[in-house]
LUMDOVEX-313072 format. One record per residue (C-alpha): residue in three letters; z negated, y, x. Coordinates in steps of 0.1 Angstrom, whole numbers, padded with zeros to 4 digits, always signed. Layout:
N
ALAZYX
...
END
This chain:
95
UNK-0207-1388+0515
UNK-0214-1414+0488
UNK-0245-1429+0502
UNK-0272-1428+0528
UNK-0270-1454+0549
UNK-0303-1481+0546
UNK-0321-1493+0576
UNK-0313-1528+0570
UNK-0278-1517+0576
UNK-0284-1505+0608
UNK-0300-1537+0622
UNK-0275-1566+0623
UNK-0250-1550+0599
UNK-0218-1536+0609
UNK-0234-1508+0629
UNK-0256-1528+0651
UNK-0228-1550+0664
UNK-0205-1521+0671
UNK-0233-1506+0687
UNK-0235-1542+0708
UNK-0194-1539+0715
UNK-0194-1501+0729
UNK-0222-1509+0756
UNK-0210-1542+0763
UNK-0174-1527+0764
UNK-0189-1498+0790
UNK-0205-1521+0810
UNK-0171-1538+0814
UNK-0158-1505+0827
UNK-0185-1502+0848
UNK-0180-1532+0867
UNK-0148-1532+0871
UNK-0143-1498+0883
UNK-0171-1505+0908
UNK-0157-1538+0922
UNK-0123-1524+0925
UNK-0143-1498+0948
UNK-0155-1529+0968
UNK-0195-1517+0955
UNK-0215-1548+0942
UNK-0245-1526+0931
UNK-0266-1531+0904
UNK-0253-1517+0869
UNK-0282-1501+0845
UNK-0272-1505+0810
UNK-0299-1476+0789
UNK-0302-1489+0750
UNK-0325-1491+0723
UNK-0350-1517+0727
UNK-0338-1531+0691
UNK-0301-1540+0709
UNK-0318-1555+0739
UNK-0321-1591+0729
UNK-0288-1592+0724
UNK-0270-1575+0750
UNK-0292-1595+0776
UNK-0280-1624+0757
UNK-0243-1621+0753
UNK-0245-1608+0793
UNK-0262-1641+0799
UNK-0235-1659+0782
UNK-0210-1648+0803
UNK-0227-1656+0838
UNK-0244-1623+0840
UNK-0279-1623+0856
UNK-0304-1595+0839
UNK-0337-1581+0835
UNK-0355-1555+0816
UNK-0375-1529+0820
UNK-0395-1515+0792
UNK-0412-1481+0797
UNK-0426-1486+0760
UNK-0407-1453+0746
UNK-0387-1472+0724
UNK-0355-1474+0751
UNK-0351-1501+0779
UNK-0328-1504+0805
UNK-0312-1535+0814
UNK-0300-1545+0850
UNK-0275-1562+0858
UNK-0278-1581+0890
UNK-0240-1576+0899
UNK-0242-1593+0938
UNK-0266-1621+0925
UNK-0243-1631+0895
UNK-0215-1634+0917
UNK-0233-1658+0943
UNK-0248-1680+0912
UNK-0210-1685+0899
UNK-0196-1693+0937
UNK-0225-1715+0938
UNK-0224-1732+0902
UNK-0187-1733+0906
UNK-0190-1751+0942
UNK-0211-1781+0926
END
């Protein structure tokens, strides 16, 4: 090892937005195994509460309707409102 790795590093470096691709990536798989199982339930994504912002965001983005819950212990979950999101995009895509 040549080198610890700083903090900085971990929070919008390289790290931080492959930490942002994996769970975004597993969600993916989440919802598309679901749906191809004809189940529109709610997906929980479990992260650190540092990554939260932007997951929620870069869901949001792609028409994905989300909230958080924060037990304060550091780690959130995020849920995905699968059934809602797609009603809003029928909806927005009917206007």
């Amino acid at each position: 090892m040549d080198r610890l790795v700083r903090p900085s590093e971990l929070d919008h470096g390289d790290y931080y937005w492959k930490g942002i691709e994996n769970i975004l990536r597993d969600f993916n798989s989440q919802v598309t195994s679901s749906v191809a199982h004809a189940s529109y339930e709610d997906i929980n994504i479990e992260c650190d509460s540092l990554l939260s912002n932007e997951v929620t965001k870069q869901l949001f983005k792609s028409g994905w309707l989300s909230t958080v819950h924060d037990p304060g212990n550091g780690m959130v979950t995020i849920v995905v409102n699968v059934h809602e999101s797609i009603l809003r995009e029928r909806w927005n895509s009917t206007k």
